[in-house]
C-alpha positions in Angstrom: 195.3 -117.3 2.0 195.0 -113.2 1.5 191.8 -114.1 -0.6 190.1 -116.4 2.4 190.8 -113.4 4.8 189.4 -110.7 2.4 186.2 -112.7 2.2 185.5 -113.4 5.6 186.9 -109.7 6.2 184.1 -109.1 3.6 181.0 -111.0 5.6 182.0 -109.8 8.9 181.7 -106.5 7.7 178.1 -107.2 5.9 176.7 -109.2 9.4 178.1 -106.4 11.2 176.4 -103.7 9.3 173.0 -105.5 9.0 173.0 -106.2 12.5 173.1 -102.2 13.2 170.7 -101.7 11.0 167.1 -100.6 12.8 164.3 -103.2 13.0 161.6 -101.1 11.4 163.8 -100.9 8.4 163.6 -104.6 7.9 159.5 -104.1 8.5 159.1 -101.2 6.2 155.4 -100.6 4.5 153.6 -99.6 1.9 152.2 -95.6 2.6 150.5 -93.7 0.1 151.9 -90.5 -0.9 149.5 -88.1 -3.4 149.7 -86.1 -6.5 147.8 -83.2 -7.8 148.1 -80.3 -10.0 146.7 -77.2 -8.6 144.9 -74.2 -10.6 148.6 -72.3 -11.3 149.2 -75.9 -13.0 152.1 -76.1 -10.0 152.6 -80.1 -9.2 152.8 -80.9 -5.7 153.4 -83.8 -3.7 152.6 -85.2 -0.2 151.1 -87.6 2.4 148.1 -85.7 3.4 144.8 -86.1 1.1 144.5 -82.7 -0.7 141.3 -81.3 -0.4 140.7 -81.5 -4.0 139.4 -85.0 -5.5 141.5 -84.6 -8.6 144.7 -86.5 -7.4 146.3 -89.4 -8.0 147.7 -92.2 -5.2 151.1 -93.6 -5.4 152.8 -95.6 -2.8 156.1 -96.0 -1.3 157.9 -98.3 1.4 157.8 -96.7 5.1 157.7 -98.3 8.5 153.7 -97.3 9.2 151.0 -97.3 6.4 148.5 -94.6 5.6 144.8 -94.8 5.7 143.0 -96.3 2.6 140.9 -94.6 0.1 138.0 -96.3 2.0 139.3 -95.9 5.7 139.8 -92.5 4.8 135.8 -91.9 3.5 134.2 -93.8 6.1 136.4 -91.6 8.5 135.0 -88.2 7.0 131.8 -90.0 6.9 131.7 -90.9 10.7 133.2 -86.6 11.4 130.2 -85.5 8.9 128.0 -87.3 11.0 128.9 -86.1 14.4 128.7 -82.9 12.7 125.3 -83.2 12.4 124.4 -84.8 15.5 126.0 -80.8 16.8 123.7 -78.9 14.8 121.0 -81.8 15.5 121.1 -80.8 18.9 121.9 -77.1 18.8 119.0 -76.8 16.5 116.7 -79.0 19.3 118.0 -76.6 22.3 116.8 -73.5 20.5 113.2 -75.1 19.9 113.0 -76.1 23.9 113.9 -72.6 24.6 111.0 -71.2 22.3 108.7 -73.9 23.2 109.4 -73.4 27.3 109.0 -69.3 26.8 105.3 -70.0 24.9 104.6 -72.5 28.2 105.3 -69.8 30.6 103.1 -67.4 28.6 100.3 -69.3 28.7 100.5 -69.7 32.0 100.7 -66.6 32.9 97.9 -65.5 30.3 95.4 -68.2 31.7 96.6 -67.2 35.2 95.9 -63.8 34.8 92.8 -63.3 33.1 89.5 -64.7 34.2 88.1 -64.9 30.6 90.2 -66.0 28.0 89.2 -65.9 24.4 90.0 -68.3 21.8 89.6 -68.0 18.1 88.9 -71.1 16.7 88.5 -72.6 12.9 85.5 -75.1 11.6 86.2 -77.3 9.1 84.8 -74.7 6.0 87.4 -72.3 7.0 85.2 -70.0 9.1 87.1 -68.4 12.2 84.7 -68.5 15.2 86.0 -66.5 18.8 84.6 -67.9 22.2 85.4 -67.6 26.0 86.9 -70.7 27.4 85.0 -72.3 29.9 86.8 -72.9 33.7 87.1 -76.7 32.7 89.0 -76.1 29.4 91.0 -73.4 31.1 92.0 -75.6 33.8 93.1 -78.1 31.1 95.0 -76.1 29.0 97.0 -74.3 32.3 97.4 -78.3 33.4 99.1 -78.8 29.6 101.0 -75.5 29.9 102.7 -76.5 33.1 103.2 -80.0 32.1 105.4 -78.2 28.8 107.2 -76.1 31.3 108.5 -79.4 32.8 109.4 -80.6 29.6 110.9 -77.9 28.0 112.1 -75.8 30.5 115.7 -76.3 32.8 115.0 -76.8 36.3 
């Protein structure tokens, strides 16, 4: 009879304690954890990618999983590219800003002037310099302004 009661004593005590236990213990998964050696041949450990690609991925149990190998390049593909897109743009404003300056120069060049001289290439090479008529003058202060529209901020 002592033995019966020890071993229901015994499961009590197991249903009690796995009952306590938390839920995301019973869920745990699979995280990767890396290894690498550094230059002072000094062994380290941890769950952030090292910056170097000479590592090697183990894996433990935890209750949230790490990014894969692939989820991890397409991410620092996708921030490379935004990168770009920055110094896409940045690079785009500065050319607007040189362009729009040129614009208003040439307006106020053909504005100012009542004969404007162009030099102007032929096809051998040779450079030629003539005085814009008032038709092609009023053209090219009709382009200019139609640039400062374009490239310049209202």
């Amino acid at each position: 009879m002592i033995v019966r009661g020890l071993g229901f004593t015994n499961t009590l005590i197991a249903v009690v304690i796995f009952s306590c236990l938390p839920i995301q213990d019973l869920a745990a998964k699979e995280i990767a954890i890396y290894r690498w050696v550094d230059s002072n041949n000094v062994v380290h450990f941890s769950q952030n990618l090292p910056k170097t690609d000479n590592y090697t991925q183990l894996s433990t149990v935890s209750s949230f999983k790490a990014l894969s190998k692939e989820a991890r390049q397409e991410k620092a593909e996708q921030a490379e590219l935004e990168q770009k897109q920055i110094s896409d743009t940045a690079q785009n404003q500065d050319t607007f800003e040189k362009n729009c300056k040129a614009a208003q120069l040439n307006v106020k060049m053909l504005s100012s002037f009542d004969n404007v001289l162009i030099t102007e290439e032929t096809s051998d090479g040779v450079k030629t310099e003539r005085v814009l008529n008032d038709k092609e003058k009023e053209d090219k202060l009709a382009l200019s302004r139609k640039h400062i529209d374009l490239y310049c901020d209202k």
